[in-house]
N, C-alpha and C positions, 0 to 999 in steps of 0.2 A: 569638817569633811575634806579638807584640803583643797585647794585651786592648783590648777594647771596652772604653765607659762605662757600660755597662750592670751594673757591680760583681758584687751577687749574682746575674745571670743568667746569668753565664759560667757554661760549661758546664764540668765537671772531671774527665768521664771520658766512657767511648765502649765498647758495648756493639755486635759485628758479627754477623749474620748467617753463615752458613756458606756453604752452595749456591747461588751465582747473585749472591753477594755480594764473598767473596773469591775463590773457585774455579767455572769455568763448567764446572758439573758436572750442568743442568738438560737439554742437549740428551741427554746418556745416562740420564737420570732420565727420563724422556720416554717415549724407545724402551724402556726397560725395563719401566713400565707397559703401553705399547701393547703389547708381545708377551706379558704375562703376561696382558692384557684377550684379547686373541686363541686365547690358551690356552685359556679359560674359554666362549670364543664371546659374550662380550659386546661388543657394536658400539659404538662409542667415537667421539667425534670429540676434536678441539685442548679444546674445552671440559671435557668430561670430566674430560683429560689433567690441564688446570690445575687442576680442583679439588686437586691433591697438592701442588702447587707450595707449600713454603715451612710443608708441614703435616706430622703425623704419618700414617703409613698407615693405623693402627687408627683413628686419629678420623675419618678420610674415609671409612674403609669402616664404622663404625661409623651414619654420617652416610648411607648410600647400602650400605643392602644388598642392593639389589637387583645390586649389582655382581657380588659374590661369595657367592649364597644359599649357605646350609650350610659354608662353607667356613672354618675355623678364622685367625685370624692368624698359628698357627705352620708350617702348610703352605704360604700365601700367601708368609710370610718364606723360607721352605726353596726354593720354587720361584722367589721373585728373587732367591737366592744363586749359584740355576744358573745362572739366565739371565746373570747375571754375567759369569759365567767366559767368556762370547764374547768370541773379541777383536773382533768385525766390528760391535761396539757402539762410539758415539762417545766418543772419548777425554774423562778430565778435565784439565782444563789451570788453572794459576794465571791470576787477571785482574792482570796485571803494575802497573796504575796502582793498587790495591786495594792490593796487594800493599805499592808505594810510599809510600800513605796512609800505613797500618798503622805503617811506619818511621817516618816523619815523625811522628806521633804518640808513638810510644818517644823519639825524640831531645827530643820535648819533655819529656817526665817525666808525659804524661797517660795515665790508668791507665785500658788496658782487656779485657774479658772477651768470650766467646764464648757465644752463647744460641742454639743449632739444634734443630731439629726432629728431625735426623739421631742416629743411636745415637752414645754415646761411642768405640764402637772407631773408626768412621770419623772422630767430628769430630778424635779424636787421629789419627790417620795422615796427615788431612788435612794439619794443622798441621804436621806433622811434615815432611809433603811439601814445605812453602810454606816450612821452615826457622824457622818463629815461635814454635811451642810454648811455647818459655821466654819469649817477649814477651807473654804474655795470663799477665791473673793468675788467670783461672780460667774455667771448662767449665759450661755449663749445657746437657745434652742431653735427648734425647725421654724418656728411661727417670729424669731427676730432677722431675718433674713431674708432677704428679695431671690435669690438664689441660693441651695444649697448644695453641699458636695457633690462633689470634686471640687466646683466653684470655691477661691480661698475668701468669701466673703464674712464664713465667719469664724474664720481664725483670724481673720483682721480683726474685727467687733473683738475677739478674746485678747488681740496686743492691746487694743485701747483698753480694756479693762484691767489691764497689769500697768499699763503705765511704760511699757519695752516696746522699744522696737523689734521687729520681727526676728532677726538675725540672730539676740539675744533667747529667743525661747525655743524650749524643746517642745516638740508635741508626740503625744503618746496616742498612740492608731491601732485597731486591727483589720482595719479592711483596705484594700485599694483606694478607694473613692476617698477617705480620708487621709489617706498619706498623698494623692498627688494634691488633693487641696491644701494642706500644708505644707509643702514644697511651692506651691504653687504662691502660696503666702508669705516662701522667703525664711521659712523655719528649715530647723531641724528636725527629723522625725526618726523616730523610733518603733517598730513596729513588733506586736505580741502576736503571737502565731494561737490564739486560742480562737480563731475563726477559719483561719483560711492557712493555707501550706505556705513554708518560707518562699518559695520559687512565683507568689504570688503579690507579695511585703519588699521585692527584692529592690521596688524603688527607694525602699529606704534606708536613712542611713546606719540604722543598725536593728538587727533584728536576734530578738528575744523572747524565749518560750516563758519568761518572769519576771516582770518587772525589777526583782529583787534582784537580776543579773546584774542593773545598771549602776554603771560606776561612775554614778552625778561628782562633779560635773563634766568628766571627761569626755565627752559627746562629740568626734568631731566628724564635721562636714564631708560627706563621700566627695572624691575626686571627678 
């Protein structure tokens, strides 16, 4: 793959996002909010919506309760399990050039981990859907975490599971809340515009409509 000059800058592992990152799974994340905000008779616009993008549900409704006064987080969770079950919800689909990174990174021998926001049942099924599972060497979800994004608590958890120090890994983002927690963590970040507009990614240090743009390991640090 070739190295830069940059010796101890090269980066030596890679730490992905889940939602919006490998799998575009934000257009049904979306409507699923919006009909459960509908349920409740709370009036919501796109703005709203995005506050969940890329975060945990309890810490957003924790953050805004005027969303769901009174209302428990295990009721909230029981009634997006139903709303689920529609098939007339939009599909999840793999992002096929993510997908491709992903390999391309395995054929090199660079080691890396998954840090979502999303519960472990999913982020495993996910994986499992995309065929990868066994290529990540390890799972960092909403439920291992005392704080989640923005908080860099678990893109930490994800350097201790490569065995790098922070400085050495890239992390790959499409939302806000996870590029400043991975900045925040002392990484590199790379942000995918398949959620949100570049003018939104711009804390990052490079920003790409396809993973496949990225020209590992050349990743360097914005100024």
């Amino acid at each position: 793959m070739g190295m830069n000059t940059g010796g101890d800058l090269d980066p030596r592992g890679a730490l992905f996002d889940l939602d919006g990152t490998l799998i575009n799974s934000e257009p049904r994340s979306l409507a699923t909010w919006s009909r459960l905000l509908d349920m409740h008779n709370v009036p919501h616009d796109t703005a709203t919506l995005h506050r969940f993008m890329g975060r945990r549900g309890p810490d957003v409704i924790a953050e805004n309760p005027a969303l769901f006064p009174g209302v428990t987080w295990d009721v909230i969770l029981a009634e997006i399990q139903e709303i689920g079950k529609d098939p007339d919800l939009p599909p999840v689909a793999e992002l096929p050039r993510s997908v491709e990174f992903v390999h391309r990174l395995h054929a090199w021998d660079v080691p890396f981990g998954l840090v979502t926001s999303a519960g472990r049942d999913w982020a495993e099924r996910a994986l499992t859907m995309l065929g990868m599972r066994e290529l990540f060497h390890g799972v960092v979800a909403a439920g291992d975490v005392t704080t989640g994004k923005p908080d860099p608590e678990g893109y930490l958890a994800g350097a201790e599971i490569l065995g790098h120090a922070p400085e050495h890994i890239v992390v790959f983002e499409d939302t806000p809340a996870g590029i400043e927690a991975a900045r925040r963590a002392g990484m590199r970040t790379v942000g995918i515009t398949t959620t949100h507009e570049r003018s939104a990614l711009r804390d990052a240090d490079l920003i790409v409509d396809h993973l496949t743009e990225v020209d590992w390991p050349h990743i360097t640090r914005r100024a």
